[in-house]
C-alpha positions in Angstrom: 108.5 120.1 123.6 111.1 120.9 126.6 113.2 123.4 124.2 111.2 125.9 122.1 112.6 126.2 118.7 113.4 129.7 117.4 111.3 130.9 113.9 111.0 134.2 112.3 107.1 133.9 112.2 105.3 131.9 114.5 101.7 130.9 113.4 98.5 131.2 115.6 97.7 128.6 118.2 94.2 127.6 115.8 96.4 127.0 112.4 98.7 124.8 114.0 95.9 123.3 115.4 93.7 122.9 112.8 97.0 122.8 110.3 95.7 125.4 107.9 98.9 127.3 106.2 98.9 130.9 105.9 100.9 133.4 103.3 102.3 136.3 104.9 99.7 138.7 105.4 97.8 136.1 107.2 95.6 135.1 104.5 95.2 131.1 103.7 97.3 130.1 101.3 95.4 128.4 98.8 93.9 125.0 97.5 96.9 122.2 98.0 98.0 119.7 95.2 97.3 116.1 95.8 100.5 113.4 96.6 100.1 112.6 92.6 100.3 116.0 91.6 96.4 116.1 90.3 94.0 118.6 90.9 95.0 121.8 93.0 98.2 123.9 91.4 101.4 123.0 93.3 102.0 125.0 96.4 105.1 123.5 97.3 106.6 121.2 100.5 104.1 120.6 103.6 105.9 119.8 106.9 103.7 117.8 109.6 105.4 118.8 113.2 104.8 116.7 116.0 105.4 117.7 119.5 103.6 118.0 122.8 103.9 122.2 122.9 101.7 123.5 120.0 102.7 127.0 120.7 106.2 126.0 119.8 107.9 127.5 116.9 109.4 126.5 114.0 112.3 128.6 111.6 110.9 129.7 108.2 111.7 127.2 105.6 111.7 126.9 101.5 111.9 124.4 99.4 114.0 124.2 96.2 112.0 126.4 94.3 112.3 129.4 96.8 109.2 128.8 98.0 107.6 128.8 101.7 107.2 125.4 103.3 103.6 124.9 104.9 103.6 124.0 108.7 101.3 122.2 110.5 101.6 121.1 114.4 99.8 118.1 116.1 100.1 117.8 120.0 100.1 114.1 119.6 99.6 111.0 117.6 95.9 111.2 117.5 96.0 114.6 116.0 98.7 113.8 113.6 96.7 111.1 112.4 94.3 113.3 111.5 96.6 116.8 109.8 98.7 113.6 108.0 96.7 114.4 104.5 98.1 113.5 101.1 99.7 116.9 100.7 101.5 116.6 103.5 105.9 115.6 102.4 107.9 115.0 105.6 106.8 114.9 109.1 109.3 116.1 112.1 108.6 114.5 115.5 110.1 116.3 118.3 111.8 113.3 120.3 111.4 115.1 124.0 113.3 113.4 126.5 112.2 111.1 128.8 112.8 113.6 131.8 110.8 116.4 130.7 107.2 114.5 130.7 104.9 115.7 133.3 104.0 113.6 136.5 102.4 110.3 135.5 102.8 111.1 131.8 104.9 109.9 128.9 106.5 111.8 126.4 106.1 112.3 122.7 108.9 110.7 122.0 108.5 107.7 124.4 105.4 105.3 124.5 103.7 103.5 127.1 104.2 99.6 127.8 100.3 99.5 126.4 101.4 101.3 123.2 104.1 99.1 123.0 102.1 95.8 123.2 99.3 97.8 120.9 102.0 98.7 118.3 103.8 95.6 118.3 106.8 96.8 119.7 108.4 94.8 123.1 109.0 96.2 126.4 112.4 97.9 126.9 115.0 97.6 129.8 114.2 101.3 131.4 111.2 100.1 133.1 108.8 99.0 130.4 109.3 102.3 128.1 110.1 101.8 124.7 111.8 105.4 123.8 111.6 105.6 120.3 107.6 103.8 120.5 106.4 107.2 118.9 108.7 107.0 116.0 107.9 103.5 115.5 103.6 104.4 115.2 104.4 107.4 112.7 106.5 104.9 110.4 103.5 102.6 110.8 101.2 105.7 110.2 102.7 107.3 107.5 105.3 104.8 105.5 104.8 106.5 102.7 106.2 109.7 104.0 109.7 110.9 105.1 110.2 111.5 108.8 113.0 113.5 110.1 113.9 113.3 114.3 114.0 116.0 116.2 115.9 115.8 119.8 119.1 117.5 121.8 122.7 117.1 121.4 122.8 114.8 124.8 120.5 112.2 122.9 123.6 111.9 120.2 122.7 107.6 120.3 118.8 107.8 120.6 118.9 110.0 117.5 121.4 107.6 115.6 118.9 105.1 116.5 116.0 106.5 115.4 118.2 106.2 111.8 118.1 102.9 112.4 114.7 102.5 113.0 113.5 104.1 109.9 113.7 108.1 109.9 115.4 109.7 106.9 117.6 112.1 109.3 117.7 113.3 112.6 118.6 116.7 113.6 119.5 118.6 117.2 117.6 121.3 118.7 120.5 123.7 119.8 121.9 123.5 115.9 118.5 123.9 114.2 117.9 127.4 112.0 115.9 127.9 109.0 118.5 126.7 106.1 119.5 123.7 108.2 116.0 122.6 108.5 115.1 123.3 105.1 118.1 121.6 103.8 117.1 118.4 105.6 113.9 118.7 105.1 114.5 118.7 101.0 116.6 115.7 100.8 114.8 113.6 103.6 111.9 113.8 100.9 114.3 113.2 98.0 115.6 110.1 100.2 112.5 108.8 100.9 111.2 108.8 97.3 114.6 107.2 96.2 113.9 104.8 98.6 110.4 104.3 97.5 111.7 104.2 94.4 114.1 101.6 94.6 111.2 99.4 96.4 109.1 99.4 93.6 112.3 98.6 91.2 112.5 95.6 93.8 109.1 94.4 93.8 108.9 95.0 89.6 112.2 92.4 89.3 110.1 89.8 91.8 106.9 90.1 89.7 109.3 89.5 86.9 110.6 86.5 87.9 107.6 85.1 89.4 106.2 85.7 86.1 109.0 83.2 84.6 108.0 80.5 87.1 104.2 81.0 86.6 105.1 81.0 82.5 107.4 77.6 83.3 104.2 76.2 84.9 101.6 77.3 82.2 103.6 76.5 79.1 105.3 73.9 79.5 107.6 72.0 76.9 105.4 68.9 74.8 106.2 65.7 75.2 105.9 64.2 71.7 108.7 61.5 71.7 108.4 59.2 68.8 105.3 61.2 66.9 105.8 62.1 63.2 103.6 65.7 64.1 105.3 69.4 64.7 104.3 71.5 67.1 104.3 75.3 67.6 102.6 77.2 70.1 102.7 81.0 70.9 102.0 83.1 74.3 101.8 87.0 74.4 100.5 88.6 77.7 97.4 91.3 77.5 98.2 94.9 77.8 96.8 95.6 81.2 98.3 93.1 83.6 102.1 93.0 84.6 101.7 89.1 85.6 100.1 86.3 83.4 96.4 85.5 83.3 95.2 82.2 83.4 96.0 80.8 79.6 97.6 77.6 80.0 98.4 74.5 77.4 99.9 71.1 76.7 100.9 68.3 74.5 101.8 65.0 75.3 102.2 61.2 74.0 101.0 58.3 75.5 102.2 55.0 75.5 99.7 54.3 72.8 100.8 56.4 70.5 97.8 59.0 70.8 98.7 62.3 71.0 96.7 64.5 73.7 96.1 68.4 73.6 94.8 71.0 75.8 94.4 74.7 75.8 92.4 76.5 78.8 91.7 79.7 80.1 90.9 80.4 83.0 88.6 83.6 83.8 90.1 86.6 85.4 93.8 87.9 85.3 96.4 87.6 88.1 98.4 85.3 90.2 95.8 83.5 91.4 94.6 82.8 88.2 97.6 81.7 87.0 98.4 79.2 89.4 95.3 78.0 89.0 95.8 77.4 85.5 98.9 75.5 86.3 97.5 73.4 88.8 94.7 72.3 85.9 97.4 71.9 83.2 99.8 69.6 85.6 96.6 67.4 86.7 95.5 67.4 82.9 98.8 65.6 82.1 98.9 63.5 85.5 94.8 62.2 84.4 96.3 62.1 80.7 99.0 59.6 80.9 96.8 57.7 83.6 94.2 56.7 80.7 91.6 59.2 81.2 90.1 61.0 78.2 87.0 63.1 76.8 84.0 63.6 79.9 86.0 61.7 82.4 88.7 63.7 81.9 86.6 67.1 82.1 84.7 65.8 85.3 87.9 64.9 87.6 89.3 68.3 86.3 86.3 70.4 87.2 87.0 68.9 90.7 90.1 69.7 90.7 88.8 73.3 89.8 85.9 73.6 92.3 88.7 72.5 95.4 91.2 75.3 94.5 89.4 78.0 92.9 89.3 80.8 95.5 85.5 81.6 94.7 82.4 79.7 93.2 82.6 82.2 90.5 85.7 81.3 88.7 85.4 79.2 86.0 87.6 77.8 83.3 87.3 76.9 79.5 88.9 74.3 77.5 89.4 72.3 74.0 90.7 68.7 74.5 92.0 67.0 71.2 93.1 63.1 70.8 95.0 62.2 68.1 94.7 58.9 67.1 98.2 56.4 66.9 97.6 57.0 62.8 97.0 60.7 63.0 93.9 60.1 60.5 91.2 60.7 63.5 90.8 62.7 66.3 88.1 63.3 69.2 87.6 66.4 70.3 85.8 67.8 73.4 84.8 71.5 74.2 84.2 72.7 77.4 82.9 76.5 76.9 85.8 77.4 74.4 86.4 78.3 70.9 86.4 75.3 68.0 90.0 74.7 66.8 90.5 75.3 63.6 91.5 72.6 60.9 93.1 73.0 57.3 93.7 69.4 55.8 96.2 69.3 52.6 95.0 71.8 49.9 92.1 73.0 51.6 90.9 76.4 53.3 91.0 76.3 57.4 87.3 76.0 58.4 86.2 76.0 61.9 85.3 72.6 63.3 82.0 72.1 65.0 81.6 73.5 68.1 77.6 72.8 68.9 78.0 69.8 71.0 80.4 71.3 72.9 79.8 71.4 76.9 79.6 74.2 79.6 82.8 76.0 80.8 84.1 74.0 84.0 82.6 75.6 87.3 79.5 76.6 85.6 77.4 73.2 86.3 78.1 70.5 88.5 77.1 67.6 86.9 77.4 68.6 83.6 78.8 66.0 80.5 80.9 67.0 77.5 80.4 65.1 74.9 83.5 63.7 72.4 83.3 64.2 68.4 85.1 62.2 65.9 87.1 64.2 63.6 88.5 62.9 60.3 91.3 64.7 60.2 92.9 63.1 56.6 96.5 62.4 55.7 98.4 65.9 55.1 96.5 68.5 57.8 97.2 71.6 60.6 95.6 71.5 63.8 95.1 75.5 65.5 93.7 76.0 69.0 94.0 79.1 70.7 92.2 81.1 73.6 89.3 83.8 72.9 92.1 86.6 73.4 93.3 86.4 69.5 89.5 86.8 68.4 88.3 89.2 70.6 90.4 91.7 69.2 88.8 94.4 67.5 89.0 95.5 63.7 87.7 98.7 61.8 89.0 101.2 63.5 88.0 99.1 66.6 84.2 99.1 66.1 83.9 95.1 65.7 85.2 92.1 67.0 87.4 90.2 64.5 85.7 86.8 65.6 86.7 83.5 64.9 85.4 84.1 61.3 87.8 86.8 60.5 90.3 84.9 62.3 89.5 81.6 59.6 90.0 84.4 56.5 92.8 85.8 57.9 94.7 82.3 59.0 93.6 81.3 55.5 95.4 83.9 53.5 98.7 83.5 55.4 98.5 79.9 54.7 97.5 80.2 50.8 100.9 82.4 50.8 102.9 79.2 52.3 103.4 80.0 55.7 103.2 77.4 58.2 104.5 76.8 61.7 106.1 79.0 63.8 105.9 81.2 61.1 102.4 81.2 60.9 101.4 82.3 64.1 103.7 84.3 64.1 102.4 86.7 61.4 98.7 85.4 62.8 99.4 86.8 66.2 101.3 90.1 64.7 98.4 90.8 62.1 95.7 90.5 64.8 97.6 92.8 67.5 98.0 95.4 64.0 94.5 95.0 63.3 93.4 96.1 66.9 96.0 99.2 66.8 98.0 97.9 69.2 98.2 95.5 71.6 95.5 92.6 72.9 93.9 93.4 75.9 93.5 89.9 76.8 96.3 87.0 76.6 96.6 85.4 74.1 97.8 81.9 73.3 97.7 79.4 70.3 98.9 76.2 69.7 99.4 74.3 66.3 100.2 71.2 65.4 101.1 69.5 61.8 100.9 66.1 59.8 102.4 65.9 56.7 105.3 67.5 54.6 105.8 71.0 56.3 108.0 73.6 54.3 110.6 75.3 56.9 
């Protein structure tokens, strides 16, 4: 630093060296809290200087609770890199100016046209010098952190720049004392975590809304035109993920008159699974309405899969169902996922057969699914759903509730005469209030009806 700056106690050259913080009768100060707050006891603010005169002092600070803010010095970047540890709050770096680097040496507060090119920053108009290049690498180094500027009253329009850049504040040598620099030093870190702050809000309303688009793509609105059956489906998102996971269905009509049905899910939870599970559902309608059914279907799909999955260890389950044009039949085709289940007029739901069903898609490649015939009767419901709504647990959470408890318990709600919406409603609620809480995994269910439905 060209100007010392005046302090009522200035530490020894080896703790600003080795940035250890010392109480006042010299002794270390303690353990320090983590950046979360875990761990150590709270010792209050820790202020990273950077400057090239380690001897240099600093005025005694405190933060808002009175108490004394830790210093540490670093000559340089290299050593800052290395004091900047997760207790450390707001770093100061001493902008020196240009002038008062030694012969055939830059500055702290100016970078070389190599550090420029290595920090991504272009060469300036003074000869190839970018002045605020320091500033620029401790943003890079530290974003999480607030940075404060530190330079004389001449460099009024560097400082104002370095605002620009990124720092919190800037402040002037000749006006510095302790309470100015503790005040600044207090709300640069109250600015920086509102600004943090406000980021997160920002990237929380994005997730949001590229949750809506991936929930557009993954559950999308049936096209049943001219069929006599009612549809319902249902779609609640697992506890632990912000974003969707890869649960996707469909319905739609062909010219025919058969009525086609998918549910899938594919494995793991995120974005990439999710738009993965979209790209199957659009090329499940796109093979649909081009005539494909059953193992053709299945095969073309798990193409589809094996090109865009972005590992060979994703994989994807899925129940196909074909409704013929007289709703009396259907064929249905299991690759790796749970049976639908059936209730035809006046009868208890019972699981349809799930032996012959084929491998998940991704698992095998040249595997066949095979397609059963289903009489499905005049007057019947249709469920299919993902394993999220049976792999809840029940008992105080020792068991699974299975697809068993999930027949008994869709079987009592339908003996009381609920059916539709309504239905999986109270299916889906029940389940989440039987696993005190709610689902870890997605969950989504689709029904359809044939017959007279009570509203």
């Amino acid at each position: 630093m060209s100007v010392p700056i005046p302090r009522q106690r200035t530490a020894a050259p080896h703790e600003a060296a080795a940035g250890d913080a010392r109480d006042d009768a010299g002794h270390p100060a303690g353990p320090v809290a983590s950046a979360d707050g875990a761990g150590a006891p709270d010792t209050g603010l820790t202020l990273l200087l950077i400057g090239e005169d380690p001897t240099s002092a600093v005025p005694e600070m405190r933060d808002w609770e009175g108490r004394r803010v830790r210093v540490r010095t670093a000559r340089n970047l290299t050593e800052a890199e290395r004091l900047l540890t997760d207790d450390v709050h707001c770093i100061l770096l001493d902008l020196a100016p240009a002038d008062a680097a030694p012969a055939g040496a830059a500055p702290v507060g100016a970078a070389s046209a190599g550090a420029q090119e290595r920090d991504g920053a272009g060469p300036q108009e003074d000869g190839g010098r970018d002045e605020l290049g320091a500033l620029r690498s401790v943003l890079r180094m530290a974003p999480a952190h607030a940075v404060l500027a530190l330079t004389s009253e001449a460099d009024a329009e560097r400082a104002a720049e370095a605002v620009r850049v990124g720092a919190q504040d800037y402040l002037f040598r000749d006006e510095l004392d302790g309470a100015v620099l503790s005040r600044a030093v207090r709300y640069a870190v109250e600015r920086k975590r509102a600004d943090l702050a406000q980021r997160q809000l920002t990237e929380s309303r994005m997730l949001a809304q590229e949750n809506r688009r991936l929930e557009r793509g993954l559950l999308p609105t049936p096209l049943l035109d001219g069929s006599d059956l009612r549809f319902a489906a249902r779609y609640r998102p697992g506890r632990s993920r912000a974003l969707l996971g890869g649960d996707f269905y469909d319905t739609v009509r062909t010219a025919d008159g058969t009525v086609h049905a998918m549910i899938g899910d594919v494995c793991g939870h995120g974005p990439d699974e999710a738009a993965l599970g979209v790209e199957l559902r659009i090329a499940w309608r796109a093979l649909t309405f081009a005539g494909l059914c059953g193992d053709a279907l299945l095969s073309t799909l798990q193409k589809v899969l094996e090109n865009e999955r972005a590992d060979d260890e994703i994989f994807a389950t899925l129940c196909l169902v074909d409704i013929a044009p007289d709703g009396r039949h259907a064929g249905v085709c299991l690759a790796g996922h749970p049976a639908p289940l059936l209730a035809r007029s006046g009868g208890a739901p019972r699981l349809l057969p799930y032996e012959e069903g084929g491998p998940a898609l991704g698992l095998l490649p040249r595997a066949r699914w095979p397609r059963r015939q289903v009489a499905l009767g005049g007057s019947w419901s249709l469920m299919m759903y993902t394993d999220g709504l049976i792999e809840g647990r029940v008992g105080n959470g020792n068991q699974r509730l299975g697809q068993e408890g999930m027949t008994e318990l869709v079987g009592r709600q339908m003996a009381a005469g609920l059916r539709g919406e309504e239905l999986l409603d109270a299916a889906v609620t029940e389940v989440r209030d039987l696993n005190g809480g709610e689902l870890t995994d997605d969950v989504a269910v689709l029904l359809l009806d044939r017959g007279r439905v009570r509203n």
